[in-house]
C-alpha positions as CSV (number, residue, x, y, z in Angstrom):
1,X,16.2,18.0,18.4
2,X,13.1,20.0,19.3
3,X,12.6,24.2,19.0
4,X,10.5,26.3,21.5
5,X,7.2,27.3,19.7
6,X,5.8,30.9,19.3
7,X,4.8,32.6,23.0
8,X,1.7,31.4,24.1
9,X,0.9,28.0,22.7
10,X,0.1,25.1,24.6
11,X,2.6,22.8,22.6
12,X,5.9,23.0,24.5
13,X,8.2,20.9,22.2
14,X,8.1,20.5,18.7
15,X,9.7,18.3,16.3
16,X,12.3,19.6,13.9
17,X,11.5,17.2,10.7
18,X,8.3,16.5,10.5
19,X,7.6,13.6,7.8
20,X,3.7,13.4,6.5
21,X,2.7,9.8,4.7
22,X,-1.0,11.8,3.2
23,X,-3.2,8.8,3.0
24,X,-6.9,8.8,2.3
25,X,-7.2,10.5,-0.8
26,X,-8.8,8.6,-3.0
27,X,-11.4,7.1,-0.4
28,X,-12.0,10.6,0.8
29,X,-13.3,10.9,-3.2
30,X,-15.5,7.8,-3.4
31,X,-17.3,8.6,-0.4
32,X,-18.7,11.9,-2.2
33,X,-19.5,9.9,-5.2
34,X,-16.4,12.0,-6.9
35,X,-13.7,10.8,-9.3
36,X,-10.5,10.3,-7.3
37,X,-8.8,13.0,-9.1
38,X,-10.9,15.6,-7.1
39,X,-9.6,13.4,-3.7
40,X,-5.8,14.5,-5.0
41,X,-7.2,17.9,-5.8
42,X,-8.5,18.1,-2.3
43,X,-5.2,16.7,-1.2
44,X,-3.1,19.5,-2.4
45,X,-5.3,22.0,-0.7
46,X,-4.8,19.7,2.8
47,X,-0.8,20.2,1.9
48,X,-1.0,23.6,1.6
49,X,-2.7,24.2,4.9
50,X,-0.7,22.2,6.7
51,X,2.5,23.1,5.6
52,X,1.0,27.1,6.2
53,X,0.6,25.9,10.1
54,X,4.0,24.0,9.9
55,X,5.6,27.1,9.2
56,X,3.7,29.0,11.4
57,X,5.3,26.9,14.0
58,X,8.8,27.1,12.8
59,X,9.4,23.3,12.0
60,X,12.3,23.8,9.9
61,X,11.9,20.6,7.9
62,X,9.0,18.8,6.6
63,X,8.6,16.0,4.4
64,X,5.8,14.8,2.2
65,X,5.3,11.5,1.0
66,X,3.9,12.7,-2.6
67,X,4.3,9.3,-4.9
68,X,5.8,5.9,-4.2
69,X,7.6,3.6,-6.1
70,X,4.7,1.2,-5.6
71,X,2.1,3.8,-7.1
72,X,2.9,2.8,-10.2
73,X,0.3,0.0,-9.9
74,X,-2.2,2.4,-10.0
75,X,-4.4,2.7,-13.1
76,X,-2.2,4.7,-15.8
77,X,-5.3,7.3,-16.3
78,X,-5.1,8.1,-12.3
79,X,-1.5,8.2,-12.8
80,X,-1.2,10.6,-15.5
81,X,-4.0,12.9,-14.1
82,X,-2.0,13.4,-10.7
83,X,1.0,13.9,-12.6
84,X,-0.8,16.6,-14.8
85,X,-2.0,17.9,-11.2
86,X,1.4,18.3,-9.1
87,X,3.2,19.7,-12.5
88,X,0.3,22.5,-12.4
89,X,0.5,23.1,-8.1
90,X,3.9,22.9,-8.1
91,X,4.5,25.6,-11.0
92,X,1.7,27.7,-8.8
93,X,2.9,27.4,-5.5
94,X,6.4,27.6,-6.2
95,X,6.4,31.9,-6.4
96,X,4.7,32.0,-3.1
97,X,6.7,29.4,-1.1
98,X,9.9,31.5,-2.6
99,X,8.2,34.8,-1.2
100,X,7.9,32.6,2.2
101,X,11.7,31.3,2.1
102,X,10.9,28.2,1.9
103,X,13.4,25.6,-0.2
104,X,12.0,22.7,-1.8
105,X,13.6,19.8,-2.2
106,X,13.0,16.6,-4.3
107,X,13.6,12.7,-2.6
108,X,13.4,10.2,-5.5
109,X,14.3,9.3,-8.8
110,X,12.9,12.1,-11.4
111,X,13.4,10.0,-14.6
112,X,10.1,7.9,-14.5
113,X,8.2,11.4,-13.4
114,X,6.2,13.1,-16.6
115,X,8.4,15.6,-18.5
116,X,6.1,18.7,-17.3
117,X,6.3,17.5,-13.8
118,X,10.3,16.9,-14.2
119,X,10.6,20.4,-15.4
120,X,8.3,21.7,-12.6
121,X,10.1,20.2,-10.0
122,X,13.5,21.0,-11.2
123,X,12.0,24.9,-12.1
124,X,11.4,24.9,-8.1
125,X,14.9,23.5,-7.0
126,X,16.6,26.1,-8.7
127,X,14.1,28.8,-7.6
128,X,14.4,28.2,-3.9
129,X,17.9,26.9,-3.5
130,X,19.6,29.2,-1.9
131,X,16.1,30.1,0.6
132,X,17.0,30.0,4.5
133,X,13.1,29.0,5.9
134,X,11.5,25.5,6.0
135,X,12.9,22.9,3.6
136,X,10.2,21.2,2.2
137,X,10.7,18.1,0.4
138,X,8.7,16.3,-1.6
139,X,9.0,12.4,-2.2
140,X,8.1,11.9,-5.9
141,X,8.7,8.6,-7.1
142,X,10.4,7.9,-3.5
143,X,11.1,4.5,-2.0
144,X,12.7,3.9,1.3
145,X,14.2,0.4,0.2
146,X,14.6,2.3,-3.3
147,X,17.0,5.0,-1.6
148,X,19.4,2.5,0.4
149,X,19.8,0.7,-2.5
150,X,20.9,3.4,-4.5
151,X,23.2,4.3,-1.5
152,X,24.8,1.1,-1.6
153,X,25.3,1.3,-5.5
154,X,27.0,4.8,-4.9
155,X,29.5,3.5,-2.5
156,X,30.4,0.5,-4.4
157,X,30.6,2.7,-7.6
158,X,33.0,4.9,-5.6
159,X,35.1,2.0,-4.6
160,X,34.4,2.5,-0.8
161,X,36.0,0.1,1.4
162,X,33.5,-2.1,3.5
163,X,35.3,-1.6,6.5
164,X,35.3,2.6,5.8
165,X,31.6,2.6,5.7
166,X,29.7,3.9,8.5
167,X,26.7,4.9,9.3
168,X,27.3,8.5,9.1
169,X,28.9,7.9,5.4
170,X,26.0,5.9,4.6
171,X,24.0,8.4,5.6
172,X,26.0,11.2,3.4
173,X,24.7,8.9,-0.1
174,X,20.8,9.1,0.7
175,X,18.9,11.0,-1.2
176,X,18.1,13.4,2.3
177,X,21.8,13.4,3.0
178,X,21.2,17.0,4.1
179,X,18.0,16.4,6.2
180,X,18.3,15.3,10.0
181,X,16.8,12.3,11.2
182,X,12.4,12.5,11.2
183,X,11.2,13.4,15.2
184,X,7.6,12.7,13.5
185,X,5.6,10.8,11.1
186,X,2.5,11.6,10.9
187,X,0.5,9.3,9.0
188,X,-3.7,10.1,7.9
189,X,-6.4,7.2,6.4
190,X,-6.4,4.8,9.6
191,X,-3.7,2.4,8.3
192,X,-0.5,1.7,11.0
193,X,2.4,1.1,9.0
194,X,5.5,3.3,7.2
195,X,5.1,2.0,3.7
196,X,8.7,2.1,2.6
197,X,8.5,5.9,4.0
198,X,12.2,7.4,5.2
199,X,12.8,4.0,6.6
200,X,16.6,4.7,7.3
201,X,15.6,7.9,8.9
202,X,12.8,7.6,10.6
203,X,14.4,4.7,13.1
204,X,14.0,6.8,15.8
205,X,11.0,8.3,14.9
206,X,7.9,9.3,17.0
207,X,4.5,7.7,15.0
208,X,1.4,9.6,14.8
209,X,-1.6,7.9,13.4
210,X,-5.1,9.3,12.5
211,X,-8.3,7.5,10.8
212,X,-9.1,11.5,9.1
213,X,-8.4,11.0,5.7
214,X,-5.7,13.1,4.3
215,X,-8.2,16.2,2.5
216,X,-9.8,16.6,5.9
217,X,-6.1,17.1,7.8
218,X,-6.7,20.4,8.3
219,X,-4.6,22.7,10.8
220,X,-7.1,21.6,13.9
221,X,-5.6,18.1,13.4
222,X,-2.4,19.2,12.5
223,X,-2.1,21.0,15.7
224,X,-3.4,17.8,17.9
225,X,-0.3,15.7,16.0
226,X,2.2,18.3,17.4
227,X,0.5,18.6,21.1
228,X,1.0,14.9,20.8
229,X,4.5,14.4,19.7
230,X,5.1,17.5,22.6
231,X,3.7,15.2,25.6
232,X,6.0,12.2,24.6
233,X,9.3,10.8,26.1
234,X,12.1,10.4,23.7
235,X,14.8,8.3,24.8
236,X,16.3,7.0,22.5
237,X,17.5,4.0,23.9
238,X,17.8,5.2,27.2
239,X,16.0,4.8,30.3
């Protein structure tokens, strides 16, 4: 599914669920001789842009892979600072993106998350709910394999039939039941893979890679990812 941009621009297609995997933080911090919390500080600021230009360009839904289930092996202190970080932005931004229509949206399981930053989040759910603009979606303790899993669980807990499930009731017990299918996945920090990202929804996916690490995104780049996606092919399958 693709929507016509704003008169004038030289993208012609763009993508209706655009999934972000922001990579590069912390290296983005060591190369300035910084602590890595000032990489995740930077980070946020990259979000905020992007999602600003996102918007700008009426991409309804956009996803950002905040913290994965395998981030947990990062150094508690790191942990709990980023933590301490997103509770404070999200509190922040969460007035504005109201203002903007925007309805945020939580992917993940919220019980391992900090109390502040469980409170935050569920603060902005409640806030925005009923908003009509982009859905933006954050991925807090979010893990692709994570999510089927717990879809599986749901429909065996529900006494589902195997021959009764298909893929569209599968679908219906993710934790982005309500979110279509990712056109894009833009991925920043040079590495080529998904890492456990919207796996289920992404199959179809266009991939967008980019060696700029994630606090230098900035709405320059974020429009080349677009133009890109807008001169591909999708078929699907097809010829």
């Amino acid at each position: 599914m693709t929507s016509t941009p704003p008169p004038g621009k030289d993208i012609t297609y763009l993508p209706t669920h655009v999934a972000i995997i922001m990579d590069g933080n912390g290296r983005w911090a060591e190369k300035r001789g910084l602590p890595r919390i000032a990489g995740h500080q930077a980070g946020i600021e990259a979000a905020r842009s992007t999602i600003q230009c996102l918007n700008h360009y009426q991409v309804k839904y956009v996803t950002l892979y905040s913290f994965s289930t395998e981030n947990w092996k990062r150094p508690p202190d790191e942990i709990a600072g980023l933590f301490q970080l997103m509770e404070e932005k999200i509190a922040e931004e969460t007035a504005e993106l109201h203002k903007q229509g925007v309805r945020i949206r939580h992917l993940g399981q919220l019980d391992r998350l900090s109390p502040g930053l469980q409170l935050a989040i569920n603060d902005a759910l409640e806030l925005t709910r009923h908003n009509r603009g982009m859905t933006l979606s954050l991925a807090l303790n979010y893990g692709g394999r994570l999510e089927i899993l717990d879809a599986a669980r749901r429909l065996i807990a529900e006494g589902v039939p195997p021959q009764e499930i298909d893929e569209k009731r599968f679908s219906r017990c993710l934790y982005a039941a309500d979110l279509p299918d990712v056109d894009l996945v833009i991925r920043t920090g040079g590495e080529l893979r998904l890492s456990n990202f919207l796996i289920w929804q992404a199959a179809y996916a266009e991939l967008y890679f980019t060696n700029v690490l994630w606090p230098d995104f900035d709405r320059e780049e974020t429009e080349k990812a677009l133009l890109d996606y807008s001169q591909r092919q999708r078929r699907f399958g097809g010829l």
